[in-house]
C-alpha positions in Angstrom: -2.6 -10.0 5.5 -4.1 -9.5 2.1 -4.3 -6.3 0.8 -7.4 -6.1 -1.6 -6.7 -2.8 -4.2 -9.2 -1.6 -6.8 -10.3 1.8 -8.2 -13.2 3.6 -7.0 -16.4 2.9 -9.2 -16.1 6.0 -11.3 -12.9 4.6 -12.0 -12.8 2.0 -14.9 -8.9 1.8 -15.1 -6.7 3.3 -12.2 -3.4 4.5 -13.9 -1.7 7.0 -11.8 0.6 6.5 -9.1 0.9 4.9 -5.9 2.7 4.6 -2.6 1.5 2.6 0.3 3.0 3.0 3.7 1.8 -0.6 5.3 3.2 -0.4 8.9 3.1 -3.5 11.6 4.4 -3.9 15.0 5.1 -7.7 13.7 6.8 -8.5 10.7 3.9 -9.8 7.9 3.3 -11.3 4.5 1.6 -8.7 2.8 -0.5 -10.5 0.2 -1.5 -8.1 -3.0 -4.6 -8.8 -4.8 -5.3 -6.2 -7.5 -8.4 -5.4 -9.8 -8.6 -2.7 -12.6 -5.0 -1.1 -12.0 -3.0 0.0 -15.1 0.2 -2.2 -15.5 3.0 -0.5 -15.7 2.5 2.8 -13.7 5.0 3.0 -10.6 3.5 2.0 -7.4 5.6 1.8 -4.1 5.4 0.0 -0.8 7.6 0.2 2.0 7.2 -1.8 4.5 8.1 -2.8 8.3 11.4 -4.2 9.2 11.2 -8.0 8.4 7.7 -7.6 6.1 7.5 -8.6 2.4 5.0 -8.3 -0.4 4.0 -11.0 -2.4 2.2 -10.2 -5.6 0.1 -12.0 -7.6 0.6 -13.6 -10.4 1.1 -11.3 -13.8 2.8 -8.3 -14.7 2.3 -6.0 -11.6 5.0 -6.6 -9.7 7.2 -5.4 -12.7 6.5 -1.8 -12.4 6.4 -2.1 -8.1 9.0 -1.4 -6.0 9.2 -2.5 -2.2 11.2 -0.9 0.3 12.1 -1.9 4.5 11.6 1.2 6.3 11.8 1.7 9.7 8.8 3.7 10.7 7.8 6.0 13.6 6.5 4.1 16.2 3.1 5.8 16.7 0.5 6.2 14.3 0.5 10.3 14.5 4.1 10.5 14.3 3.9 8.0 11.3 0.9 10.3 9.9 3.1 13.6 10.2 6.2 11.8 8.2 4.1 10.6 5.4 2.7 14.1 5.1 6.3 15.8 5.5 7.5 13.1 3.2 4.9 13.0 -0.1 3.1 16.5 0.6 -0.4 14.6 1.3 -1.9 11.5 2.8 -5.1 10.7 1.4 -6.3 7.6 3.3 -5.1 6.1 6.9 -6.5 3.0 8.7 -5.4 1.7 11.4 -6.7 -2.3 12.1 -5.9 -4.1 15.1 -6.4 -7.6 14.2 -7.2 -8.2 10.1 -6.7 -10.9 7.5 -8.1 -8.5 4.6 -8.1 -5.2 4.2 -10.0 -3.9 0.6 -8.6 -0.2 -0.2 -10.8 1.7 -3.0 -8.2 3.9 -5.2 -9.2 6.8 -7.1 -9.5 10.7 -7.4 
């Protein structure tokens, strides 16, 4: 799955940061494609048991960290830990079947 991530338009450069929760059923290749975001500002992803992320090319994956976590099994469950966890959750979507998902960061 490829995991499209840009700033919102009002945006220019996106340099705060980030931590993505990116949950499977299935272990998966999670393929990062990134536009506009500030090098060097820490952005986390933890993953499913047996997922990885690939990055892209460049200096990105220098200032990212990736963590296996084993996650609650349902979504609401999984929704209340992140919110326990990091105080807020501001976006959740849940696919069933995707190749690309684009993901619009900002204020």
């Amino acid at each position: 799955v490829t995991l499209h991530l840009n700033p919102i338009s009002s945006v220019h450069i996106h340099q705060k940061p980030l931590v993505f929760l990116l949950n499977s059923p299935l272990p998966l290749v999670w393929k990062l494609k990134t536009e506009r975001l500030a090098p060097g500002i820490r952005r986390v992803f933890f993953v499913s048991l047996g997922s990885i992320v690939q990055f892209e090319k460049g200096n990105f994956s220098l200032s990212a960290e990736t963590e296996e976590k084993l996650f609650p099994e349902k979504n609401e469950h999984l929704l209340q830990w992140a919110q326990k966890e990091y105080g807020a959750v501001t976006s959740f979507t849940e696919l069933k079947i995707s190749r690309n998902i684009y993901i619009k960061v900002g204020e």
